[in-house]
VEXDREN-2710 file (C-alpha; in Angstrom, 1 decimal):
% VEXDREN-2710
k/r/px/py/pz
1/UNK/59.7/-250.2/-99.5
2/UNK/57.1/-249.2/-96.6
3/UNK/55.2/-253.0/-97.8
4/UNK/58.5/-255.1/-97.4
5/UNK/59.0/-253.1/-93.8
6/UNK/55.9/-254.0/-93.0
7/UNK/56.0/-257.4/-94.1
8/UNK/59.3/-258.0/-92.2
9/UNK/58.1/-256.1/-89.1
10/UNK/54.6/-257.4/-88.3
11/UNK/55.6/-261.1/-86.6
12/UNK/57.7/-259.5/-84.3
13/UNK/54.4/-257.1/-82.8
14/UNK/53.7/-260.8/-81.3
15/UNK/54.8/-261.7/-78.1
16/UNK/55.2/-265.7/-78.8
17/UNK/57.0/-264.6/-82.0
18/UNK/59.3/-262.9/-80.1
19/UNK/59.7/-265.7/-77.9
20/UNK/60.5/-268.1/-80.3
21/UNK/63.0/-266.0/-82.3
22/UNK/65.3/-265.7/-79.3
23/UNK/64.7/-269.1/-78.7
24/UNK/65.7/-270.1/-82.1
25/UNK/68.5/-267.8/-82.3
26/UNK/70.1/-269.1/-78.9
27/UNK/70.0/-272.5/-79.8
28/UNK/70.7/-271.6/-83.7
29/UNK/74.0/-269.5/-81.9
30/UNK/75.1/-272.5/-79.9
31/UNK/74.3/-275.3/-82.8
32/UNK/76.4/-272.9/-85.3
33/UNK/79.5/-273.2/-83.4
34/UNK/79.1/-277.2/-82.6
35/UNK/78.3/-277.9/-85.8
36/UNK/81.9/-277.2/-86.7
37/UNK/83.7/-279.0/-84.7
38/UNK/81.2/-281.7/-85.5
39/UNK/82.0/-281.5/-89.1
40/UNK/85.7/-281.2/-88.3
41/UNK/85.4/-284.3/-86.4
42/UNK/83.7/-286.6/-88.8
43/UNK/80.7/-287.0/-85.8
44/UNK/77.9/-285.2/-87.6
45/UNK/76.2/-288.9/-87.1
46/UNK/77.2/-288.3/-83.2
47/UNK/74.5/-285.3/-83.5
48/UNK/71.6/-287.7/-85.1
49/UNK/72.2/-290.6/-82.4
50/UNK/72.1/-288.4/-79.4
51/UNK/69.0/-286.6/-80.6
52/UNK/66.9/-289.7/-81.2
53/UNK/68.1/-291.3/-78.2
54/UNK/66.6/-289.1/-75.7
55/UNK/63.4/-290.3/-76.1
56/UNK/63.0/-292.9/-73.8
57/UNK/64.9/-290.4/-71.6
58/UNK/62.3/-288.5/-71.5
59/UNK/59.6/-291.2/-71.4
60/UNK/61.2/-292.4/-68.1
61/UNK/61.4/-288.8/-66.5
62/UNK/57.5/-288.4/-67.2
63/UNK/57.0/-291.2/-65.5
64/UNK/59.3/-291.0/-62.4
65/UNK/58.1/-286.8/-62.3
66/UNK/61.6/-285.1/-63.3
67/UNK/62.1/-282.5/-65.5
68/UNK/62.4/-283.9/-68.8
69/UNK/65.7/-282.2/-69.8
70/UNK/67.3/-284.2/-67.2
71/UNK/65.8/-287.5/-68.8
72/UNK/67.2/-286.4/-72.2
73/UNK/70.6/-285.5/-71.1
74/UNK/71.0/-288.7/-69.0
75/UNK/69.7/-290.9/-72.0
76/UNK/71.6/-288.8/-74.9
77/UNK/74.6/-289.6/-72.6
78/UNK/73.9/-292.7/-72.5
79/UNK/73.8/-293.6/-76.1
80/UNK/77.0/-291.5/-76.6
81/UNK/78.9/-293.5/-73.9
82/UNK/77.3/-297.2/-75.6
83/UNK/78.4/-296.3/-78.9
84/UNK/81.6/-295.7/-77.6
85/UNK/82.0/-298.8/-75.5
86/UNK/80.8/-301.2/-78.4
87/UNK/83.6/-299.3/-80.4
88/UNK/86.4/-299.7/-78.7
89/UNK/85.1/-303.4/-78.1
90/UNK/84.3/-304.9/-80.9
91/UNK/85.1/-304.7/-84.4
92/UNK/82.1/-302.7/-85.8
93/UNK/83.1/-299.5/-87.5
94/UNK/81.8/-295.9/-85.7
95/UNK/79.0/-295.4/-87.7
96/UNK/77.5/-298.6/-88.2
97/UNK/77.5/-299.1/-83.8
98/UNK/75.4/-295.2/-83.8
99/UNK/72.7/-296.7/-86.3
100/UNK/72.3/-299.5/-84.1
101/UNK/72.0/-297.9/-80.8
102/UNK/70.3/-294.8/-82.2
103/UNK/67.7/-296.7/-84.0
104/UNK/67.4/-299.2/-81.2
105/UNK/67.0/-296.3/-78.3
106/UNK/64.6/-294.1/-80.5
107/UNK/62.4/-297.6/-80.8
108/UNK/62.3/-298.3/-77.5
109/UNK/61.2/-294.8/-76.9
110/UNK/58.5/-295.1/-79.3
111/UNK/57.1/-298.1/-77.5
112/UNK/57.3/-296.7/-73.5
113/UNK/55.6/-293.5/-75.1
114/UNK/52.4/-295.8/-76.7
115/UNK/52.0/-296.8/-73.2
116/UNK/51.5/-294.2/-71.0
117/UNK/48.7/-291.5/-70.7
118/UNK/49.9/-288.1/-71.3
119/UNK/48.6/-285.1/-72.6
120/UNK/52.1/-284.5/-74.2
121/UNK/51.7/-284.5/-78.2
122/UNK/54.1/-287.0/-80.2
123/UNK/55.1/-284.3/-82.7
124/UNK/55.8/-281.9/-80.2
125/UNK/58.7/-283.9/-79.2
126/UNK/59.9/-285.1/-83.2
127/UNK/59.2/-281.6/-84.9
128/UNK/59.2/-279.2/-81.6
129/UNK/56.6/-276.7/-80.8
130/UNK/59.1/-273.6/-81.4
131/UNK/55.7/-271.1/-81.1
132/UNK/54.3/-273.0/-77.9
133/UNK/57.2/-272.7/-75.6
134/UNK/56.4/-271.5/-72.0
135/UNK/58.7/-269.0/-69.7
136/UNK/60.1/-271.7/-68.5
137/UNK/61.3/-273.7/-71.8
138/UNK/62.4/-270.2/-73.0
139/UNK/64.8/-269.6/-70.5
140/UNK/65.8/-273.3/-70.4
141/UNK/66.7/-273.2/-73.5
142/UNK/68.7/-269.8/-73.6
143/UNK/70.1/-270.4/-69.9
144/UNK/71.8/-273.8/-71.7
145/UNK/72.8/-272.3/-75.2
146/UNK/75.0/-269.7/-73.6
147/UNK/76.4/-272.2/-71.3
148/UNK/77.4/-274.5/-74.1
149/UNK/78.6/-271.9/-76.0
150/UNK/80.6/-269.9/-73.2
151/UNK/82.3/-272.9/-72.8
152/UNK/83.0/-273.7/-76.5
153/UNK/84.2/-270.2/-77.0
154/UNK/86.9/-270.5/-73.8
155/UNK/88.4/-273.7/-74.7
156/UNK/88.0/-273.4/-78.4
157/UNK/91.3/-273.9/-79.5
158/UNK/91.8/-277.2/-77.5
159/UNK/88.7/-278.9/-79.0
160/UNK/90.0/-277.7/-82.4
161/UNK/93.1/-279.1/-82.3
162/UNK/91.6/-282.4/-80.8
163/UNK/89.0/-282.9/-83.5
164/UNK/91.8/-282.2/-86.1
165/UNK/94.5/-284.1/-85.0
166/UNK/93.8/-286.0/-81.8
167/UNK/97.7/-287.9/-81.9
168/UNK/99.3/-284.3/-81.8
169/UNK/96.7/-282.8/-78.8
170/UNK/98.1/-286.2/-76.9
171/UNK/101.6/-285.3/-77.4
172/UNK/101.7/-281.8/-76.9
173/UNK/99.8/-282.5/-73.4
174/UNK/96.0/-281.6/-74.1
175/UNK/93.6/-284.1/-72.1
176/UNK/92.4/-285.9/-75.1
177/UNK/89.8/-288.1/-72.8
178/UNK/88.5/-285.3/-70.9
179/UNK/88.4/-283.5/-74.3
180/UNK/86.5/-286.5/-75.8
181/UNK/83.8/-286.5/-73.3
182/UNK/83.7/-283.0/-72.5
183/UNK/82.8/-282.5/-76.3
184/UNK/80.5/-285.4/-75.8
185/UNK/78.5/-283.3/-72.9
186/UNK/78.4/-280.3/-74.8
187/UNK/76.8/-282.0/-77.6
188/UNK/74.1/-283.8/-74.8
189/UNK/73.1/-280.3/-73.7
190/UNK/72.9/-278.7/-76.8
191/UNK/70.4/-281.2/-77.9
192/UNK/68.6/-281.2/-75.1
193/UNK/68.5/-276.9/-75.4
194/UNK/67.7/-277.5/-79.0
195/UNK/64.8/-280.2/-78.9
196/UNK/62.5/-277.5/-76.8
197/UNK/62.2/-275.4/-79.8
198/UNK/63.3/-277.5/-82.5
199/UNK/61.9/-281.4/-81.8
200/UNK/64.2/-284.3/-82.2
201/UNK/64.2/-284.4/-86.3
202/UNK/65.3/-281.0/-87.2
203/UNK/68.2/-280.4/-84.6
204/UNK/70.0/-282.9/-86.5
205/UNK/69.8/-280.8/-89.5
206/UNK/70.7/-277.2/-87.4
207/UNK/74.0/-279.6/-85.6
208/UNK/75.3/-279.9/-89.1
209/UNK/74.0/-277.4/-91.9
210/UNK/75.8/-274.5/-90.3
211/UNK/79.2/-276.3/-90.3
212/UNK/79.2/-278.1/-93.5
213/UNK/77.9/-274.7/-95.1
214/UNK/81.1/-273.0/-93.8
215/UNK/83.0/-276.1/-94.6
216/UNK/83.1/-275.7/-98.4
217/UNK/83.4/-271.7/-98.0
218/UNK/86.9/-271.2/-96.2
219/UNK/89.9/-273.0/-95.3
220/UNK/90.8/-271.2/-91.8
221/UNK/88.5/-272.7/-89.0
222/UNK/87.9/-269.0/-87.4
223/UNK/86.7/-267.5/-90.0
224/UNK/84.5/-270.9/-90.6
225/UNK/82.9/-270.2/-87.2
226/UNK/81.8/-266.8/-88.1
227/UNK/80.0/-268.1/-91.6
228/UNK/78.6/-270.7/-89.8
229/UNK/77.0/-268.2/-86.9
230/UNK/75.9/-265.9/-89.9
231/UNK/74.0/-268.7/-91.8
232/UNK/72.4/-269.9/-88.8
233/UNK/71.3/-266.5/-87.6
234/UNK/70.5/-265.8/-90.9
235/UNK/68.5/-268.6/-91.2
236/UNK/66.4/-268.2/-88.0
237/UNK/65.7/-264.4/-88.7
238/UNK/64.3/-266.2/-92.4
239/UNK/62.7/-269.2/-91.4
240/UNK/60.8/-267.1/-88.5
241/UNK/59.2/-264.7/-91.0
242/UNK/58.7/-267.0/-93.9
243/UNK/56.7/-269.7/-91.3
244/UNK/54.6/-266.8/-90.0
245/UNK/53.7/-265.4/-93.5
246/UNK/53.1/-269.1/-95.0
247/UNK/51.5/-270.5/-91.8
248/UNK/54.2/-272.9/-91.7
249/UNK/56.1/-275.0/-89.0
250/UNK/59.1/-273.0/-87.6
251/UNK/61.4/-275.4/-87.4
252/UNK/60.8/-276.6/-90.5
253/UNK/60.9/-273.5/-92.5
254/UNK/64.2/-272.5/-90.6
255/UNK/65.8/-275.9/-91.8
256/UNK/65.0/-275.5/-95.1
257/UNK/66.5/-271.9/-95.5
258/UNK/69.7/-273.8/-94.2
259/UNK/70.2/-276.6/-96.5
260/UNK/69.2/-273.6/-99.5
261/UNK/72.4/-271.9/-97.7
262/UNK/74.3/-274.5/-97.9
263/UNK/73.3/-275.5/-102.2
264/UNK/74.1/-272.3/-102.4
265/UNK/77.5/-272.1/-100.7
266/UNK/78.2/-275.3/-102.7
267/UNK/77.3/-274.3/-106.1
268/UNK/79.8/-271.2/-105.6
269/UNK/82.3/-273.2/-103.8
270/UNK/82.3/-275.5/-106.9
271/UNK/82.3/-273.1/-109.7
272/UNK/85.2/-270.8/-107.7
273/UNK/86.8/-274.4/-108.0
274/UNK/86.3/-274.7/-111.4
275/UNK/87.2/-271.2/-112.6
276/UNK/91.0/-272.0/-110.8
277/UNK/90.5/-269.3/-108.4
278/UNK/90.6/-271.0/-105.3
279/UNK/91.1/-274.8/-104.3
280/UNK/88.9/-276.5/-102.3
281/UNK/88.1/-275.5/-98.9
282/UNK/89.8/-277.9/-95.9
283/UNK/90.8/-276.3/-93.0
284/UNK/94.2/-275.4/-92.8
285/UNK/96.4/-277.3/-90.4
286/UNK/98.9/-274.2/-90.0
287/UNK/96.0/-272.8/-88.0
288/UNK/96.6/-275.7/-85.4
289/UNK/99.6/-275.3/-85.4
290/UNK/99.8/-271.5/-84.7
291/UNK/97.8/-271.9/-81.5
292/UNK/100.0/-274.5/-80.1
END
């Protein structure tokens, strides 16, 4: 017992340890929540565009001297607000116009970054440097996540009932565009929060494991908020000690403990199934209903 203390304890005697597990559990507390309204919403592609189209975001703010989160956000934005426009222009479905731009933004990132000088690593930026992170990254990041998440929390039941159902938010009198882009901002800033600690590839995987893991595991969204805040604390506390103990990326080990969550949650989701004790989990309208 005293070697599995021990074991779970010594990490945490490190400063920068500590650093990066309240970084990752800010950003993991923040990407939790999202994540299910994301999954609710049928955008969990949304996530992956935004994330890979801040790089030439923060190419350009390098260049021009900004802070880079300010690149990212304005770029992320960007792509969000093309892949809309082609949308509602043309006759290409959702998720083929966020390849595209996605693909085509992240590209064009990749070639502005070959050509400038910078001491800046590649790999920081695609897999994070969740260890590395300066004072000033740290509180960044944290400063954003709460934002994000204060304001998730206080107009939760709006965006609910707009991802659900956005006909019925029209007609009951919700602002369905400022809904649309106000989720669209939240999602810009969380990425831009998460990519300090987690790089552009894995905060794809923390803006949808959470959700989808709760997904399959209840029918009532509260109570899919909670699982999904569980798993991705869960996962953090994990992936934290297992990367120290393996000398292991930190993103990378915290990602993988999520997607074992959610085989998991699936596997017992499907055998509940099976056994006829429960049918499968969909969110229950009543619970839209209820709050409006």
């Amino acid at each position: 017992m005293e070697a599995l203390i021990s074991w779970v304890i010594e990490p945490f005697q490190y400063p920068f340890m500590m650093r990066a597990l309240w970084a990752g559990l800010a950003v993991g507390g923040v990407c939790a929540v999202l994540s299910c309204y994301l999954v609710l919403k049928g955008w969990s592609l949304m996530g992956d565009a935004i994330s890979h189209a801040v790089l030439p975001g923060i190419v350009v703010a390098y260049v021009v001297g900004i802070a880079l989160p300010i690149g990212a956000f304005v770029s992320g934005l960007l792509c969000a607000l093309l892949t809309g426009y082609i949308k509602e222009n043309s006759r290409v479905k959702e998720d083929t116009v966020m390849g595209i731009v996605f693909s085509g933004m992240f590209a064009l990132g990749l070639v502005m970054f070959a050509k400038i000088e910078t001491e800046q690593h590649l790999l920081h930026i695609l897999f994070g440097n969740m260890l590395g992170i300066n004072d000033f990254e740290f509180w960044q990041t944290v400063i954003i996540s709460v934002a994000v998440f204060c304001v998730m929390l206080i107009f939760r039941h709006d965006f609910l009932l707009y991802c659900f159902d956005k006909s019925h938010a029209r007609v009951v009198g919700l602002p369905v565009t400022l809904l649309h882009y106000a989720l669209l901002v939240m999602l810009a800033l969380t990425i831009v929060a998460t990519i300090q600690a987690v790089g552009v590839i894995m905060v794809v995987a923390m803006l949808v494991a959470p959700g989808i893991t709760a997904f399959v595991l209840t029918r009532k969204f509260s109570t899919m908020l909670w699982i999904a805040l569980s798993v991705s604390i869960g996962s953090t506390l994990a992936g934290t000690l297992i990367s120290f103990h393996i000398d292991g990326a930190t993103s990378a080990c915290i990602v993988l403990v999520q997607a074992t969550c959610f085989i998991v949650a699936l596997t017992y989701s499907k055998v509940k199934t099976h056994l006829g004790k429960v049918k499968p989990a969909t969110v229950a309208q009543t619970e839209c209903r209820e709050w409006h």
